[in-house]
VMD Tcl script that draws the C-alpha trace (Angstrom):
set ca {
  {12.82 -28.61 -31.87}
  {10.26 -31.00 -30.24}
  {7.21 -29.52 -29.12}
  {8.18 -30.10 -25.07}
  {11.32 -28.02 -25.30}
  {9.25 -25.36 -27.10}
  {6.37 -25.09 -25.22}
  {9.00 -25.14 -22.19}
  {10.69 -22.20 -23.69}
  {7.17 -20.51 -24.33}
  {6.21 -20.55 -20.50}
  {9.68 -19.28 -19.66}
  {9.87 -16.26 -21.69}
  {5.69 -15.73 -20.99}
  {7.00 -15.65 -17.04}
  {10.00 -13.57 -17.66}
  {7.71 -10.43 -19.90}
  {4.72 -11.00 -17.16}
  {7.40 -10.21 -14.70}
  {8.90 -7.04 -16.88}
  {5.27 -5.75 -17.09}
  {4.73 -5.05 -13.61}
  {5.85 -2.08 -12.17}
  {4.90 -2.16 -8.46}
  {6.60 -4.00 -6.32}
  {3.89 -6.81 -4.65}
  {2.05 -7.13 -8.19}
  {5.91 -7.86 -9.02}
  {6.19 -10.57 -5.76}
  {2.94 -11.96 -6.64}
  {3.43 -12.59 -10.85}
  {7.16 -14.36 -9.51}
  {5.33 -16.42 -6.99}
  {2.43 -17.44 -9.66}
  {5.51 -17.84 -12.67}
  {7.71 -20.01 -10.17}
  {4.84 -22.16 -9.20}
  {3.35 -22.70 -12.21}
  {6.65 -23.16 -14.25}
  {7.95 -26.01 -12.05}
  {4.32 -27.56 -11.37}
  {4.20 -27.65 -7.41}
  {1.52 -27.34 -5.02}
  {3.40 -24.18 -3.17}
  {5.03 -21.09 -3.80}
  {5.87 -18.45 -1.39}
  {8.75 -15.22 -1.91}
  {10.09 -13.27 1.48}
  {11.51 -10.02 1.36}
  {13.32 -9.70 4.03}
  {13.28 -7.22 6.82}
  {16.46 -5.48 9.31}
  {14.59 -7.25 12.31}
  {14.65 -10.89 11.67}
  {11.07 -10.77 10.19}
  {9.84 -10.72 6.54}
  {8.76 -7.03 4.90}
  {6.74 -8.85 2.73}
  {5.50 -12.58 2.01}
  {3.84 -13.60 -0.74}
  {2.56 -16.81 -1.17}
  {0.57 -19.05 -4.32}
  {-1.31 -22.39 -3.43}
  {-2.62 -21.33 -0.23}
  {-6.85 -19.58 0.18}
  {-7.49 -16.64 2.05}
  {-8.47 -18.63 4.41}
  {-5.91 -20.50 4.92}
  {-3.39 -17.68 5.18}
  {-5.44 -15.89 7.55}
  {-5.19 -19.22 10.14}
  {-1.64 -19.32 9.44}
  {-1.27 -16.35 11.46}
  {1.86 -13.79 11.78}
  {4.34 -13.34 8.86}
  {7.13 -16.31 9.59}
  {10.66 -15.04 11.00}
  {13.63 -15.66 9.70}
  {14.78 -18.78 10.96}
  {15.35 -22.43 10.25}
  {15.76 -22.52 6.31}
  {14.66 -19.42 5.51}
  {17.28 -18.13 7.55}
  {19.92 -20.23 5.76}
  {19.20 -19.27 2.31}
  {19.04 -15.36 3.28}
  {22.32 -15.84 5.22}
  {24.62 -18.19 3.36}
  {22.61 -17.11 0.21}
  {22.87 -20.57 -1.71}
  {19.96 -22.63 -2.86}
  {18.31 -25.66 -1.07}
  {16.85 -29.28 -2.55}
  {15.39 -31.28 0.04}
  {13.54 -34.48 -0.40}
  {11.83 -33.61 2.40}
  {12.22 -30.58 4.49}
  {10.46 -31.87 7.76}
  {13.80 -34.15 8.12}
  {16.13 -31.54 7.71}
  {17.59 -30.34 11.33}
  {17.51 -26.71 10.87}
  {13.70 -27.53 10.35}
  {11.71 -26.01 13.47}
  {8.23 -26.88 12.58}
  {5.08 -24.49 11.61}
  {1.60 -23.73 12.73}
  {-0.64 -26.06 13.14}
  {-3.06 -24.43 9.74}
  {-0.12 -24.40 7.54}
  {-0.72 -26.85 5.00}
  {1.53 -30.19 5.16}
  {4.85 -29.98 3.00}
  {7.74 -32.32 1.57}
  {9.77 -31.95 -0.64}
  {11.21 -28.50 -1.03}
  {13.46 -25.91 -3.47}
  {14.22 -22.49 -2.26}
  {16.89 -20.18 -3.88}
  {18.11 -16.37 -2.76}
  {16.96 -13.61 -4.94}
  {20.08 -11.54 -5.43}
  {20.81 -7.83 -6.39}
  {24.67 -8.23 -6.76}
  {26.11 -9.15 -2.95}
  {22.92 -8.23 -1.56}
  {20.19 -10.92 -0.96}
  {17.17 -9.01 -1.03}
  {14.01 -12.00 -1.11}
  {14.19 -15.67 -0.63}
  {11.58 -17.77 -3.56}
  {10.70 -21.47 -2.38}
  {8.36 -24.17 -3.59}
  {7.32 -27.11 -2.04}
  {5.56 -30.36 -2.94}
  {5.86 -30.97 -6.58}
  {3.07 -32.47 -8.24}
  {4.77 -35.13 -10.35}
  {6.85 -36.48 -7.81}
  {9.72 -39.37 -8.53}
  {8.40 -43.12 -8.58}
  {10.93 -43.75 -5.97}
  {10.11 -41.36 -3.52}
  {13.22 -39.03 -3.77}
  {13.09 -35.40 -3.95}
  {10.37 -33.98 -6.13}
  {12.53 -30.98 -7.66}
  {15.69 -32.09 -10.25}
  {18.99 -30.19 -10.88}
  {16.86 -29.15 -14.15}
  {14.07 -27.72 -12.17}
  {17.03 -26.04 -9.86}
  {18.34 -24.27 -12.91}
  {15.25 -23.28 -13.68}
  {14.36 -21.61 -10.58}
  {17.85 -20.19 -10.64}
  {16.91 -18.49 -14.17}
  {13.74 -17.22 -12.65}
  {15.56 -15.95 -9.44}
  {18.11 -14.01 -11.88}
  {15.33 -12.37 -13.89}
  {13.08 -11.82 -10.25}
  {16.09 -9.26 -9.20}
  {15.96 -7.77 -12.19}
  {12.24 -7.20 -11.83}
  {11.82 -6.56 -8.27}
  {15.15 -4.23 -8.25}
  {13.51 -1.63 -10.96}
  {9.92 -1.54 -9.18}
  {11.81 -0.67 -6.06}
  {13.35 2.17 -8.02}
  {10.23 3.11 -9.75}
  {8.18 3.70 -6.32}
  {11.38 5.59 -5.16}
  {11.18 7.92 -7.82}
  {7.26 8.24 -7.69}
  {7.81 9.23 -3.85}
  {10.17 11.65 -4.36}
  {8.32 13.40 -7.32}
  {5.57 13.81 -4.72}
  {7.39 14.94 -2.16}
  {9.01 17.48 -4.41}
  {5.93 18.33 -5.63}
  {4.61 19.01 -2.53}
  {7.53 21.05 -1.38}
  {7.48 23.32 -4.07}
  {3.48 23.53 -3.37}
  {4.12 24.46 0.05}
  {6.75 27.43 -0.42}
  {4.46 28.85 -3.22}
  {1.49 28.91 -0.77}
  {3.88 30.55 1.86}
  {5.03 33.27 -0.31}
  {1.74 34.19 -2.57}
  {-0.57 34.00 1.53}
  {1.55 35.16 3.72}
  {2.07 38.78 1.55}
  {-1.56 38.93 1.33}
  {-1.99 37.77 5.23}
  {0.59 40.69 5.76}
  {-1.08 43.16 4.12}
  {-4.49 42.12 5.04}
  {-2.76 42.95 8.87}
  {-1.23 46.79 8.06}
  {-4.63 47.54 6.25}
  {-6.95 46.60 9.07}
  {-4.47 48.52 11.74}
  {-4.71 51.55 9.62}
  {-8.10 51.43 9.32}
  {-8.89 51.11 13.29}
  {-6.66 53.87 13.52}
  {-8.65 56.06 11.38}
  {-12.35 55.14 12.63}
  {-12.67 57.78 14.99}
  {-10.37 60.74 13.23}
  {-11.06 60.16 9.70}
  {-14.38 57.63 8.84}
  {-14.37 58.73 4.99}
  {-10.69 57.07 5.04}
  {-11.14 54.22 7.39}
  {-14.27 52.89 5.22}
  {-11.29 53.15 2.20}
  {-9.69 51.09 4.36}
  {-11.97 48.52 5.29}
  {-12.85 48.32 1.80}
  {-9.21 47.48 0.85}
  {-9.71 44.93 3.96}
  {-12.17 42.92 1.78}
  {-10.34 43.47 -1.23}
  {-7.29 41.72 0.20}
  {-9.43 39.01 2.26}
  {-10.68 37.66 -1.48}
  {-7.46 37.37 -3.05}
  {-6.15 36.08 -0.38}
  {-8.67 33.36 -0.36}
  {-8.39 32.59 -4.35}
  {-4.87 31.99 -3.87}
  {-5.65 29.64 -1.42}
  {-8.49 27.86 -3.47}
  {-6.15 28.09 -6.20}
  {-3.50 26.35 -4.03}
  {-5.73 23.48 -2.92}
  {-6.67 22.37 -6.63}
  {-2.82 22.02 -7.50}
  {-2.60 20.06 -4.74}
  {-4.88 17.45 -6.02}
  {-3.00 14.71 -5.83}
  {-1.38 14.04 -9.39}
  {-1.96 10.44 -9.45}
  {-5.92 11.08 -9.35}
  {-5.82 12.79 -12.78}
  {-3.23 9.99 -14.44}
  {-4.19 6.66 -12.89}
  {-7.81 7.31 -11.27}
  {-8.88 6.44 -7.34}
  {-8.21 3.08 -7.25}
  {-4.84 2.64 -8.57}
  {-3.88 5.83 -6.99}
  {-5.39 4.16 -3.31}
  {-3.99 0.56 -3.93}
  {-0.30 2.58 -4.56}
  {-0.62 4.49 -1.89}
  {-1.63 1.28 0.52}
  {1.02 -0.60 -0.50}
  {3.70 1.39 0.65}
  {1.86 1.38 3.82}
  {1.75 -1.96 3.92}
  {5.65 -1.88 2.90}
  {6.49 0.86 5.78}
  {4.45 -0.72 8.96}
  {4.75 -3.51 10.92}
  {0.69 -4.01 10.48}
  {-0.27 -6.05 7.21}
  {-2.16 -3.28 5.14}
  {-4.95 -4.78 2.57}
  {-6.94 -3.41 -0.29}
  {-10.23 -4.51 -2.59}
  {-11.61 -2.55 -4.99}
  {-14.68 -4.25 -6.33}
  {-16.82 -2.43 -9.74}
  {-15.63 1.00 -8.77}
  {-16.91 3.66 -11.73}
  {-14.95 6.78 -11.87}
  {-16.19 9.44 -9.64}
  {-16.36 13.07 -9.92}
  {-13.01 14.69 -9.39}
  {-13.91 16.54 -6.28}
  {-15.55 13.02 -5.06}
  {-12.56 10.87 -5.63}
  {-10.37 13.34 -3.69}
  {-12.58 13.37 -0.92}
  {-12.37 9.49 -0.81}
  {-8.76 9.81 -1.16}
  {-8.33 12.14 1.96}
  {-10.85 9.99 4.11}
  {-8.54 6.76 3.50}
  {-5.47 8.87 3.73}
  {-6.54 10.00 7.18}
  {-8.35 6.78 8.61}
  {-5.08 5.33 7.96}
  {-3.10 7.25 9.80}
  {-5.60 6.76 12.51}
  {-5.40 3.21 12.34}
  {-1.80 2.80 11.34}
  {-0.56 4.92 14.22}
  {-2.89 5.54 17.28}
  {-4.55 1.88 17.40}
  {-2.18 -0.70 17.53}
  {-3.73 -2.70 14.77}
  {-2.18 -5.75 13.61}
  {-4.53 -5.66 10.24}
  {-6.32 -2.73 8.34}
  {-8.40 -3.44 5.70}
  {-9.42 -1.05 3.26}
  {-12.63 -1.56 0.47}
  {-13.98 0.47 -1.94}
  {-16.88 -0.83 -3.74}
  {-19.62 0.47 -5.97}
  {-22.82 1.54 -4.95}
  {-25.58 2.50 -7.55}
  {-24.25 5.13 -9.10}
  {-21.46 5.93 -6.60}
  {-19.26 4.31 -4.15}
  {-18.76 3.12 -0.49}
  {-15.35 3.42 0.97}
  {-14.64 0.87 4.30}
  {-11.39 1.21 6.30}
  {-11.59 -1.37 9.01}
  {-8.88 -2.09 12.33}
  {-8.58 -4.94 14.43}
  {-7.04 -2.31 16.80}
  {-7.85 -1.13 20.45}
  {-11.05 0.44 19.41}
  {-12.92 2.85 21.51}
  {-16.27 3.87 23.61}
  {-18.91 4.90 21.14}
  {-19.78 7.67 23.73}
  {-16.18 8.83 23.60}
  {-16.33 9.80 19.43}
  {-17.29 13.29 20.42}
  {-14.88 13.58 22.90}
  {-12.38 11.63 20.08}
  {-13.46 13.45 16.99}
  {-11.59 16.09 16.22}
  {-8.11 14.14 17.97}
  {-9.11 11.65 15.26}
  {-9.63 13.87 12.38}
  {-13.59 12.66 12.48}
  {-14.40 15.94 12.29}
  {-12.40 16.99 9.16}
  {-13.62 13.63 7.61}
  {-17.16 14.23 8.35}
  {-16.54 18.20 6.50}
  {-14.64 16.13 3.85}
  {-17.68 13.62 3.22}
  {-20.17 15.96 3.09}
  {-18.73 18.61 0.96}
  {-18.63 15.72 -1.63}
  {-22.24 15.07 -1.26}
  {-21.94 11.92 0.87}
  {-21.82 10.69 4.71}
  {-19.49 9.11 6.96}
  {-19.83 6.63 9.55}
  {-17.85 5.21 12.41}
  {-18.51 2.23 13.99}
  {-15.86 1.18 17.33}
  {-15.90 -1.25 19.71}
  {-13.04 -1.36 22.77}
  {-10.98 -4.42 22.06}
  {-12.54 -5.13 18.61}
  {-11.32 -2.83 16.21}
  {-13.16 0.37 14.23}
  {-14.92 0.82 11.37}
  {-14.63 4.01 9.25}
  {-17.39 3.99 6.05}
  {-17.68 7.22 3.48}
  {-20.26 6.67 1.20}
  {-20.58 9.47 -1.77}
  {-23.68 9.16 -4.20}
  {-21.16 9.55 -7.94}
  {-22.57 12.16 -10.87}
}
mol new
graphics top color blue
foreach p $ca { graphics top sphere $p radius 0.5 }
foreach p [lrange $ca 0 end-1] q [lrange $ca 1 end] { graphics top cylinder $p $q radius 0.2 }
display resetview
């Protein structure tokens, strides 16, 4: 075998076991983007999951900055092309997609593109992503269409192996979200039976002791005593009920994978494009990382459904010794005068408690029209 086939082979099956490594599903998008791209040697690379609205769920994209993306604007819809290969699910080689008719143009910051080869990701009869490239880099002397039949089969290959790999991430976050829930369930009806007795008994004992204050005050101290008695276990089996409900995650895959998880089903489940940077984080203390958990989990929700954000950001980067946590909205925003009044609709308040029973402090910074800025920053151990 000549070294071209073998090194072809090589970058084939490296693509194919990057791809079977990943277990969530946008580091899964993102390695077939990268494998596709780099495999057939062309400038762009994009994958679309598709949505039930006529939008993309997801987009990922290779070739194209931060920046540029970000001046590209809203996720495409599913028309022109796109909308062919999701629909009639075959693949389409274009010398150069601008003369196509079904072409309907794009924003004036998305980079200028040619030639063309897009193929539907399949999981049986279902198409469930579309994976393009554009503008190959060695194009033909001639000026025909960058991408060959081989480079078509190729993709095809790649396409076959991307269902494969997209299809059990999907069913690995499945099962992770139903664990939790069950976990949670089973969490909830334990705290409901061991509290409630002792909320129940807490309530007879304190009756019979007002009863007996004025008749029988030897008894009624008893009583009281019992009161107190009660009170305490009642409040060790809640204490004991909030440390199993430390989220699991924390103790197997630590804050950051645990947040970047948890943010990309967000991202997955709203129509808002849901972001996250983790930059030299250091483990924390365990009651630390859950705080910074909780704070993200509810500044989130804040964002995610009261705002109206099209984009939250979340950050979490080291600071000294500890850490600084950032969740940032482009959403309505609000009065800085109204944060009192806002507070405790917001969960501010139990953010603030959460924040400063780690050690740390918490910030929020809004503007009306311009978004708001939620910052926890906890010192580490």
């Amino acid at each position: 075998m000549s070294d071209g086939p073998r090194l072809g082979l090589y970058a084939v099956s490296s693509a194919l076991l990057a791809m079977s490594r990943q277990v969530e599903v946008r580091d899964v998008l993102k390695t077939i983007v990268a494998s596709a791209r780099e495999l057939l040697d062309a400038e762009y690379a994009a994958l679309g999951v598709p949505d039930d609205h006529g939008g993309f769920a997801q987009f990922v994209v290779d070739g194209v900055s931060p920046r540029q993306w970000a001046a590209i604007g809203p996720l495409p819809r599913q028309h022109g092309i796109l909308a062919a290969m999701l629909q009639d699910a075959k693949p389409e080689r274009l010398a150069d997609v601008r003369e196509d008719p079904r072409f309907e143009g794009w924003p004036a910051a998305h980079p200028d593109m040619s030639d063309f080869l897009g193929l539907p990701i399949r999981d049986g009869d279902e198409v469930i992503g579309a994976l393009f490239l554009a503008n190959k880099r060695c194009p033909k002397p001639d000026g025909g269409c960058g991408f060959t039949e081989d480079d078509e089969e190729l993709l095809s290959i790649l396409a076959q192996h991307a269902a494969i790999a997209l299809t059990n991430a999907r069913l690995y976050e499945r099962s992770r979200e139903l664990t939790i829930a069950e976990e949670r369930s089973r969490l909830a009806h334990e705290l409901h039976d061991a509290v409630s007795q002792k909320l129940f008994s807490l309530r007879l004992t304190a009756q019979a002791a007002a009863a007996l204050v004025d008749r029988d005050p030897g008894r009624a101290k008893g009583e009281l005593q019992q009161v107190a008695a009660l009170a305490a276990e009642a409040a060790e089996e809640l204490r004991a009920a909030v440390v199993e409900l430390r989220p699991a995650a924390l103790d197997e895959d630590g804050l950051v994978p645990t947040l970047r998880t948890q943010i990309q089903v967000l991202d997955r489940a709203h129509t808002a494009r849901v972001t996250f940077t983790a930059r030299g984080v250091r483990a924390l203390p365990a009651t630390q990382e859950e705080a910074v958990l909780r704070v993200a989990q509810e500044a989130l929700h804040n964002a995610l459904r009261h705002s109206g954000a099209a984009h939250v950001d979340v950050t979490l980067e080291r600071r000294g010794c500890g850490a600084v946590l950032r969740v940032t909205d482009d959403g309505r925003g609000f009065e800085p005068d109204a944060i009192r009044r806002a507070g405790r609709h917001l969960g501010l308040v139990s953010m603030r408690d959460r924040a400063s029973g780690a050690g740390g402090a918490l910030t929020v910074e809004s503007v009306p029209g311009k978004g708001t800025t939620i910052e926890m920053e906890v010192p580490g151990g």
